[in-house]
N, C-alpha and C positions, 0 to 999 in steps of 0.2 A: 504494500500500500504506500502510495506517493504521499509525499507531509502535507503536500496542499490540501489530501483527502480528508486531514484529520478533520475532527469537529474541534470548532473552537482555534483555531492554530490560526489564519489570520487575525481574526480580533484579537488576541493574545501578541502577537506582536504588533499591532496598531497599537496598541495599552503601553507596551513596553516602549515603543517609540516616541511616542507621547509624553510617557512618563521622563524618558533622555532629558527629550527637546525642556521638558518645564524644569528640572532641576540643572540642565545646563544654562536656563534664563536666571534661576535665582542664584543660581553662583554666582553669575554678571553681575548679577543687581548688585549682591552684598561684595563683590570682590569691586566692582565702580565704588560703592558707598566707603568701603576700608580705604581705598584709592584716595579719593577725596575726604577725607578724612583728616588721614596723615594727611597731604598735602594744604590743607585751612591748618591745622596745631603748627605745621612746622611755618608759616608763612606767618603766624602771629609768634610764634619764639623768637623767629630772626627780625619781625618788629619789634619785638622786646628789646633783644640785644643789640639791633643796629639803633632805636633810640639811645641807648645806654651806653653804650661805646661812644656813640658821633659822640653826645652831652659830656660823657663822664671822663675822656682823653682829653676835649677841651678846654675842662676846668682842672683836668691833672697839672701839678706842677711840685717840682720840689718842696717850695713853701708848705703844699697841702702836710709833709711828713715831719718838718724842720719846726712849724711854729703852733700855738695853739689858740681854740678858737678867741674869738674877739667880736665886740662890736661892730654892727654892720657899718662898712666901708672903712674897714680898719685894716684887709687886705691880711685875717687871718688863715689861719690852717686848720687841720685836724688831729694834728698829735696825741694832745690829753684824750680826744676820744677813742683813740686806735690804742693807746695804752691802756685805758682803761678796759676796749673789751679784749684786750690781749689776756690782761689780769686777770679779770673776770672769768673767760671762757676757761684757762687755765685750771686757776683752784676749781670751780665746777666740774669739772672733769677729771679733777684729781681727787675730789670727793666723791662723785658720782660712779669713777670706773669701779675703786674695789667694794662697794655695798655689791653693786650690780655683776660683779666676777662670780662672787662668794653665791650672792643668792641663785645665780642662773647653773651655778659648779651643785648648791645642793637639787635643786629641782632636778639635774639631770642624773646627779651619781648616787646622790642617797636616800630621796624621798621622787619617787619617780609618778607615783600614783597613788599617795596618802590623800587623805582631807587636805592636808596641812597644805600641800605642796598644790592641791586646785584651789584652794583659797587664795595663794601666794600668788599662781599664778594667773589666776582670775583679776586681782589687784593691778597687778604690772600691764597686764592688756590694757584695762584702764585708763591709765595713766598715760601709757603710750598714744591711748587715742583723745584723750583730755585735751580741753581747748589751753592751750600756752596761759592762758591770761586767768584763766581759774588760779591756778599755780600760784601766782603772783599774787593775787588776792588772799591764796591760805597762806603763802609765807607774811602777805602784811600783818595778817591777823595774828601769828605765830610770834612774829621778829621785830616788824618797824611797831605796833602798836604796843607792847610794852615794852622796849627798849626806846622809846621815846621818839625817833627818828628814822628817816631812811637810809640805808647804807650799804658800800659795798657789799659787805659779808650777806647781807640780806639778799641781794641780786647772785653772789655766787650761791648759795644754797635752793634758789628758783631755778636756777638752771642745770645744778648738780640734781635736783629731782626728777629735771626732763632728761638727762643725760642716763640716769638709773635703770629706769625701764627698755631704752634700746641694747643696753649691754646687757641684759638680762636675756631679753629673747635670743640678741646673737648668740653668746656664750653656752644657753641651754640646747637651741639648734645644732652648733657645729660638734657642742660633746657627743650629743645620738648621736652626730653621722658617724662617730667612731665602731669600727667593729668592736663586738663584746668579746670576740677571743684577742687583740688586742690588750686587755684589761685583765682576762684570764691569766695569759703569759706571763704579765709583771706579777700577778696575784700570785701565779706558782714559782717564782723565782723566789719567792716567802717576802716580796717586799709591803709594807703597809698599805693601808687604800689610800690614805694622806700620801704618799709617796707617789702612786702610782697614779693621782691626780695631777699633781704638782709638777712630778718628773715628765712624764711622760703624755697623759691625756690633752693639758694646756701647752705644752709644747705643737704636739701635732695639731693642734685645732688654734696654734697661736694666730696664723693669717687671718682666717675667718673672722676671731675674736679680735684683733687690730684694726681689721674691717669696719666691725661694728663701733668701736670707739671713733674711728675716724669718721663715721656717718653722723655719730651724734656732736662730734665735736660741729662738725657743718652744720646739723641742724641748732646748736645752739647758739651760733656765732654771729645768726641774724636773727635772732628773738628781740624781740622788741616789746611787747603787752607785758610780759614780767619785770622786765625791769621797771617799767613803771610804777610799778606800786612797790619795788624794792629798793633798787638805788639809785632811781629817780634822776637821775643827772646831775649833769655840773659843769658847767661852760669855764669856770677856772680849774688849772691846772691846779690836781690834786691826788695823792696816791696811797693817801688812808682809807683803807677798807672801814674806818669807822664813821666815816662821814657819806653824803651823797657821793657817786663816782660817776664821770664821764662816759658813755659807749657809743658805741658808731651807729648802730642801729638809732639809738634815742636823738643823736645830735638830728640823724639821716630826717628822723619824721618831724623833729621842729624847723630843721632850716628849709624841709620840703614845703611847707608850708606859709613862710615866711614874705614877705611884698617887698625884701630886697635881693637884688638880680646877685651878690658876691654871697650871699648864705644860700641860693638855691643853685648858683653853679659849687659849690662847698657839696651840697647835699648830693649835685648826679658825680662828684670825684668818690665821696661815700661810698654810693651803692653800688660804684667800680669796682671799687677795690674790696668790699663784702663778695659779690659778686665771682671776681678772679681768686679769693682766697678759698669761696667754699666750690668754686669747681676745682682748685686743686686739689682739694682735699678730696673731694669725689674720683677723681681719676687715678688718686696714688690709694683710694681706697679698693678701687677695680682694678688695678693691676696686683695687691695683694689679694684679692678672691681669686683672679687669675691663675698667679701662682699656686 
């Protein structure tokens, strides 16, 4: 018997043919629409940065790293503010990585799937997704409101809390991906699990975890909403953590805003050079995942 004879055997490929043709129309549709997609995101990025570049090269200048801010038309710079979130970003981050080593090293190695450790890490998600400026607001209540004032310290412990939660999940992440007989091996050479944490697990998983610190350091480098209600700023040159302190974010959003033309070409030199320092940081953080 010939196929043509069967029953049913044309309409059955007319169905099949049909069906082609329509799922090779909506591949088109969605594969034009991802097409044009990407192509709108990436033509407002390079708007982004070609505004930001033309503005923020041409108000680049020596001065901007030499002298500190000033009175408009006084032909200041940005120093105290680039020091200060130099400072800033620093101790935050040096407070922020070992809470967040230790907590994301227990969640992975020693409480894997207690209460303890879904509560913990129930918390830290939180946080991580917490608007910046909440922050700011629990450490005023915490720090500036009974210690009388705004202050450095106060702005570095806002941003050592944003800083906590990302090295937490990096750090919990790259210990799993270590294999368990890995961990067995050190275990039967008779060494401690303290040892064979320390020695050997944060070793191999040290890029990933440098990773993560290097993301947060970028993500805290341009907060802006915490420091607000922490150390507040300081347009004089000043480098006690007990007083109000300077940052580049905070000068960036007052002088953006400002009705003189020498504080708002000051502001697009700012958000240059936030800008060039947190894609550095983004790129020497991708070539250690890389690795």
């Amino acid at each position: 018997m010939s196929h043509s004879s069967i029953p049913g055997r044309p309409k059955d490929l007319k169905a099949s043919a049909a069906l082609g043709r329509r799922r090779r129309r909506v591949d088109m549709i969605v594969r034009t629409a991802c097409f044009a997609a990407t192509i709108i995101g990436v033509l407002f990025l390079i708007s982004i940065l070609g505004t930001l570049f033309w503005n923020g090269f041409s108000a680049l200048s020596l001065k901007v790293f030499t002298d500190v801010t000033k009175p408009p038309g006084s032909d200041g710079g940005l120093l105290n503010p680039i020091i200060g979130s130099i400072i800033q970003t620093f101790i935050g981050t040096v407070i922020g990585t070992p809470i967040g080593l230790l907590v994301g090293t227990y969640l992975a190695e020693y409480s894997k799937a207690s209460p303890l450790a879904h509560s913990v890490r129930f918390v830290s998600d939180i946080l991580l997704s917490a608007p910046s400026i909440l922050i700011g607001l629990f450490v005023y209540q915490v720090l500036v409101v009974p210690f009388g004032g705004f202050s450095g310290w106060a702005g570095c412990v806002a941003l050592a809390i944003i800083v906590i939660p990302i090295v937490v999940r990096t750090t919990e992440d790259m210990l799993r991906l270590l294999p368990d007989t890995l961990r067995e091996a050190v275990i039967g050479l008779g060494a401690p699990k303290w040892k064979m944490i320390t020695l050997v697990c944060w070793r191999a998983a040290a890029s990933g975890i440098m990773t993560g610190i290097l993301l947060a350091v970028a993500r805290v480098a341009g907060e802006t909403a915490p420091l607000l209600f922490t150390s507040l700023g300081n347009l004089n040159w000043s480098l006690s953590l007990s007083a109000p302190m300077a940052s580049l974010p905070l000068t960036i959003y007052a002088y953006a805003g400002s009705p003189y033309q020498d504080w708002i070409a000051l502001a697009w030199a700012g958000a240059l050079i936030i800008t060039l320092g947190v894609l550095g940081l983004n790129i020497a953080a991708r070539s250690l995942l890389r690795k």
